[in-house]
N, C-alpha and C positions, 0 to 999 in steps of 0.2 A: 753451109748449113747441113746440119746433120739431122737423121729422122729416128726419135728414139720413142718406143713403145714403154709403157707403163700397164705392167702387168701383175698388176696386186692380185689375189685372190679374190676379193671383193669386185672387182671390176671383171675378172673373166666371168664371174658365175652371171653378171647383167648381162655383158656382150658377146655374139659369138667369137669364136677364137680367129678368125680374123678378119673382126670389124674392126674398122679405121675409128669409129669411135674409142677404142684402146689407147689409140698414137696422138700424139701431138708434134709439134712443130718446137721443137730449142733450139736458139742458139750453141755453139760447142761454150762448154762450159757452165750453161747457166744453172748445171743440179749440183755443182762444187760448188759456185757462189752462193747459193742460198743454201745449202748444208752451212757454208762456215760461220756464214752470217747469223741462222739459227744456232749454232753451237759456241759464239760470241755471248750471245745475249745471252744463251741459256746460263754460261761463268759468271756474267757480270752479276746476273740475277742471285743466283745464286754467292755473291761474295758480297752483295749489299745486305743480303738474308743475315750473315755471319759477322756478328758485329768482331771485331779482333781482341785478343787475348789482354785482360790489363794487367799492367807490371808494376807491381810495388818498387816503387824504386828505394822508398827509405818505409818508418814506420810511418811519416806525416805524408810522402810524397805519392802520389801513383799517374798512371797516364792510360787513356783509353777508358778509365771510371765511366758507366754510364748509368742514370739512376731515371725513375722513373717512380708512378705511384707517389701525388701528396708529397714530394718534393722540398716544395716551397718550406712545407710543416718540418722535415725534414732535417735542414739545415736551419732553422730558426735560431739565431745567436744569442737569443734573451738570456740576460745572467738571472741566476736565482735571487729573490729578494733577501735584502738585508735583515728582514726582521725574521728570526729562525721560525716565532710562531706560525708561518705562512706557510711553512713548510710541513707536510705532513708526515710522518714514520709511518712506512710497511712494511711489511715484509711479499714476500712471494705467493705463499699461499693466501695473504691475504688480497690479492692484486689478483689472485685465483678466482677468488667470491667473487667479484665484481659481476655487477649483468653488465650486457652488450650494451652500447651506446641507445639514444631514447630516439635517436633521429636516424635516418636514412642515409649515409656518406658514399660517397663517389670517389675516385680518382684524383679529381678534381679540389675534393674538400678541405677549404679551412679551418683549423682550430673548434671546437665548439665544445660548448660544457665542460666535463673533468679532464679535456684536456688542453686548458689552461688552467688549471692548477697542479702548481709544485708538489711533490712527493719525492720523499728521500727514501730509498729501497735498498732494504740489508739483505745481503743473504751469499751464501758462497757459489764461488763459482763452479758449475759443473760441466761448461764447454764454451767452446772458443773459436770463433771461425772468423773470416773474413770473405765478403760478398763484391761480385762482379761491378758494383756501385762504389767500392771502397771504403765502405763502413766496417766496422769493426760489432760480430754480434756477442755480445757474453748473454749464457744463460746462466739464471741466480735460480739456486733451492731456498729455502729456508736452511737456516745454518744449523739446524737442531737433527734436520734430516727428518723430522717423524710427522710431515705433513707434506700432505700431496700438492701437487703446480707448480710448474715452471716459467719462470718471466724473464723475455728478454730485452734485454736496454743494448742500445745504438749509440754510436760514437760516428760522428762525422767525418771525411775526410775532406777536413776544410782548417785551416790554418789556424782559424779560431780553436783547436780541437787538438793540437800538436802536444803539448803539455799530456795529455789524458792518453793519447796516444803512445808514446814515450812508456807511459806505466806498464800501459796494458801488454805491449810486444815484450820487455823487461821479464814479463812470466814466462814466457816463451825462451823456444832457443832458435829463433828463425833466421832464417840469412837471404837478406836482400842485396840484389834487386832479386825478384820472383816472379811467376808469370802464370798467370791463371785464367780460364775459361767459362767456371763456374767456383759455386759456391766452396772455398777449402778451410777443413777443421786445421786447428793449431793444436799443439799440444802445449799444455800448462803444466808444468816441472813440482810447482808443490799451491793445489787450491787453493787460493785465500777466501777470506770471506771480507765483504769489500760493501762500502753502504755508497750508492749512485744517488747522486741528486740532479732533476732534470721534471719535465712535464711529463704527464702520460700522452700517450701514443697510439691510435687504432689503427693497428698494419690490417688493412682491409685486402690486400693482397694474399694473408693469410687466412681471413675469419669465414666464419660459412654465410652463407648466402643467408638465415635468419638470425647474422647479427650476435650469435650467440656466442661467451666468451670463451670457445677453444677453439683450435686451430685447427682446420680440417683435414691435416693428413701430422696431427700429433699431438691428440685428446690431452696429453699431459699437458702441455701448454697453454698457456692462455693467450689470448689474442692482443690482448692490452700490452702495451710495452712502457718501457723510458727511453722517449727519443726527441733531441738527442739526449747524451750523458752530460750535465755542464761543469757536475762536478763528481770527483773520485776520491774515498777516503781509506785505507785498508786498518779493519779491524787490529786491535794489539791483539 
């Protein structure tokens, strides 16, 4: 047995300098076992903290995707109805006007009000990214250019979505596999202007706390999306 003092600054200022209240009684070894042990958990902790890098593996494929936030709504397969009337035409700035939802949504929240209704939305593309969930974002202007808002539509990365998928990288010059930690922009080689047919969408992940329809760190945006995309048309 060995007799080791502990001599912090805090404890000399309580005890005198050499009161036995200072010392304790260790085992040899026992301030290396609980350093390591503490310095264990402290990695594990912190590496369960860090979710890991996801890798596109193709434009359909990725691994390590993790998505969260309304989910369920998210990947929803519904195909658009057959009858075109049921379909609504906007544009961007119009999907701009909209007010905020009339009800309170959560995390948690299912579908409700106008977003279960269809809307086919035209407008060009003016950015291209792809998120740590493996969706695919495009953000549409209006195709005229001469009105304010910006709206984005979502593309799933779910097998149902491969076809839509295929298009959207096609604009790109990307080369997979690729590996990403957060959010990364694409580059798009020549804008199209492209009409998405799909539900609307409250990313409540984005919207301000009174519900209101921009996005709290990108006024030009609206809060309202098309997600997912079910279907993709490009303009002649």
């Amino acid at each position: 047995m060995i007799r080791r003092c502990l001599t912090t600054p805090a404890i000399i200022k309580r005890f005198p300098p050499h009161s036995d209240a200072r010392c304790r009684w260790r085992p040899e070894g026992t301030f290396l076992r609980v350093f390591t042990i503490a310095a264990i958990a402290l990695v594990c902790t912190t590496a369960a903290a860090t979710p890991p890098p996801v890798t596109f593996e193709s434009p359909c494929e990725c691994r390590d995707n993790h998505g969260k936030h309304r989910w369920s709504v998210k990947i929803d397969p519904s195909t658009p109805p057959a009858d075109a009337s049921a379909i609504q035409a906007v544009t961007p700035s119009d999907v701009f006007g909209w007010p905020g939802p009339d009800v309170r949504l959560t995390q948690q929240s299912e579908r409700t009000g106008i977003e279960n209704k269809w809307f086919a939305l035209t407008g060009r593309v003016v950015a291209l990214k792809v998120e740590t969930d493996g969706d695919i974002h495009i953000a549409l202007q209006d195709a005229t250019g001469d009105k304010p808002g910006i709206v984005v539509v979502e593309i799933s990365a779910k097998p149902h979505w491969r076809s839509i998928r295929n298009t959207v990288f096609s604009w790109t010059r990307t080369r997979f596999p690729f590996h990403t930690s957060s959010a990364k922009k694409l580059k798009v080689t020549d804008p199209p202007i492209i009409t998405v047919t799909g539900k609307a969408f409250w990313d409540i992940g984005h919207a301000p706390k009174d519900q209101s329809n921009r996005r709290k760190y990108l006024p030009g945006y609206a809060a309202w999306e098309i997600h997912p995309v079910m279907k993709i048309v490009l303009s002649d």
